[in-house]
C-alpha positions, 0 to 999 in steps of 0.5 A, a space after each residue: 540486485 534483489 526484488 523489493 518484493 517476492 511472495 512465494 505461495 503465501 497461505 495464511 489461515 484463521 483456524 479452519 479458514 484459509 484466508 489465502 491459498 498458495 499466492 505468489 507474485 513479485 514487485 520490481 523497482 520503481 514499479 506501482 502493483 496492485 492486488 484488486 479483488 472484492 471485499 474478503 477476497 484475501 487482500 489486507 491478509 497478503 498485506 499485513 503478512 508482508 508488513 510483519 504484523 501476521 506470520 504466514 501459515 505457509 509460505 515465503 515472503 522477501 523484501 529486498 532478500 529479507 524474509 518477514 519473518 526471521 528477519 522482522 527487524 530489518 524488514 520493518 526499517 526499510 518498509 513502511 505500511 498504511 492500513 485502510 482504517 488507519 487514524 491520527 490523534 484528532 487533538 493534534 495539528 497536522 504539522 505536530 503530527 507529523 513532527 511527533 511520527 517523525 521522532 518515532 521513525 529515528 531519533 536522529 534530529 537531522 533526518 526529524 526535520 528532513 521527515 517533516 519537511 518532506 511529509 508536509 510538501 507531499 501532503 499538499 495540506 498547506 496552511 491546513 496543517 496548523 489546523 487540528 486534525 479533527 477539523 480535517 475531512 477524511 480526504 485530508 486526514 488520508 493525504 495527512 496519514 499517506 504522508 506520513 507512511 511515506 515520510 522516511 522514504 521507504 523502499 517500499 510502501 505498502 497501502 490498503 485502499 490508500 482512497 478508500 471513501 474518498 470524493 473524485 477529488 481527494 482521489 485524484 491528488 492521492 492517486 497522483 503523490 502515489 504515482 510521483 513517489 514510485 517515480 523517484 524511486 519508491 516500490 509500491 505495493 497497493 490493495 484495492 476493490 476498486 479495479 478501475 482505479 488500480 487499472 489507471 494507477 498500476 503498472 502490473 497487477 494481481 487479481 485475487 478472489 477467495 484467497 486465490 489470484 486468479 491472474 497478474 499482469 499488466 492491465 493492457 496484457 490481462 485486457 487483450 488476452 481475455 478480450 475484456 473492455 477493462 479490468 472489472 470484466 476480466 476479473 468477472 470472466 476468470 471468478 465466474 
C-alpha cells in the first residue's frame, strides 16, 4: 500500500535564498503530522510544494505514488489544502458557501449534496450557516473554511496553522474535527509554530528551523531522548 506521503530531500529556493534544505519525512494512513518550527522557518514552502502550487527546486514529492509534480493532476484529486491566510466571499451565507465549493469539487450533483451536508455537520456552525459570512468571527469563518478543505473527503489534508489567531475556545473544537477526521481515515499533514499545540494534536512530528528539520518523531520519543519537559524545549536545545 503506498504512503499518503513521502518527501524526499525537497529544496526549494527563491533566487539566492534557500528556503528549504534537503528535507525529508513521510506520513502514514491515519495519522495526524505535524511540521512546527517559527515563522520563516521553511514551513508553508514544504506545504505549498506539496499542494502542487511551487515546483521543488530539487527533490521528490509522493502522495499515494504520485509525484507532484508529473502528475499535478491526479495529485490535486485526492488532496485538498487550507492556507493560513485562506478567506471566503463575505456576501455569501455559509450554507451558499459551502454549496457553491461544492459544485467546484465535481459537477456530480449527488456527490454536491453529499459535500455539503458532510461540510455542514463538521463545521459545527449550526443555524449560523444561514447567516452571511461577514457576520462571522474569525473562529467561525476558520471552522466554515476547514470544512470546506475537508468537504470532498480527501485522502489527504494539508493545513496551514489550521488555528492561527484563534481564541482557547474555537481552537479547542478546530483541534477536535481535526483529530475526528484522521480517525475515519484521513491523512493530515499540518504546520504550526505553536509547538505545544501540534505536541497535543500529533501523533509524529518534524521540527524544522531555517529551512532544515532538525529531528521527527513522536512527541514522547523527542521529549525522552533530549530530556525535555515538552517540545518548545526540545526545539530550543537542537536550533541552539
Amino acid at each position: 500500500m503506498q504512503k499518503p506521503l513521502e518527501v524526499k530531500n525537497l529544496s526549494k529556493n527563491y533566487g539566492d535564498i534557500q528556503a528549504v534544505k534537503d528535507v525529508s519525512f513521510e506520513i502514514f494512513e491515519n495519522e495526524i503530522f505535524g511540521l512546527v518550527g517559527p515563522n520563516g522557518a521553511g514551513k508553508s514552502t514544504v506545504l505549498r510544494v506539496i499542494a502542487t502550487i511551487l515546483s521543488p527546486t530539487k527533490g521528490e514529492v509522493l502522495v499515494y505514488g504520485e509525484d507532484v509534480v508529473k502528475d499535478s493532476k491526479k495529485v490535486r484529486e485526492i488532496i485538498s489544502y487550507l492556507p493560513e491566510e485562506a478567506g471566503a466571499y463575505k456576501n455569501l451565507s455559509g450554507k451558499e458557501y459551502l454549496k457553491f465549493m461544492a459544485a467546484i469539487c465535481t459537477d456530480d450533483r449527488q456527490k454536491q449534496k453529499e459535500y455539503l451536508a458532510f461540510a455542514q455537520e463538521i463545521s459545527g456552525l449550526k443555524d449560523r450557516l444561514k447567516t452571511k459570512v461577514k457576520t462571522y468571527s474569525k473562529g467561525m469563518t476558520r471552522k466554515l473554511l476547514l470544512a470546506r478543505t475537508v468537504m470532498s473527503r480527501p485522502k489527504l489534508a494539508i493545513l496551514d496553522e489550521p488555528t492561527s489567531g484563534l481564541d482557547v475556545v474555537n481552537a479547542f473544537e478546530v483541534r477536535k474535527i481535526i483529530k475526528n477526521l484522521a480517525r475515519e481515515g484521513m491523512a493530515v499533514l499540518l504546520s504550526s509554530h505553536n509547538m505545544l499545540e501540534v505536541e497535543f494534536l500529533s501523533d509524529r512530528v518534524a521540527l524544522i528551523d531555517k529551512g532544515i528539520i532538525k529531528a521527527t518523531g513522536t512527541p514522547k520519543d523527542l521529549k525522552t531522548k533530549n530530556q525535555a519537559e515538552n517540545l518548545e524545549d526540545v526545539f530550543v536545545k537542537l536550533a541552539l
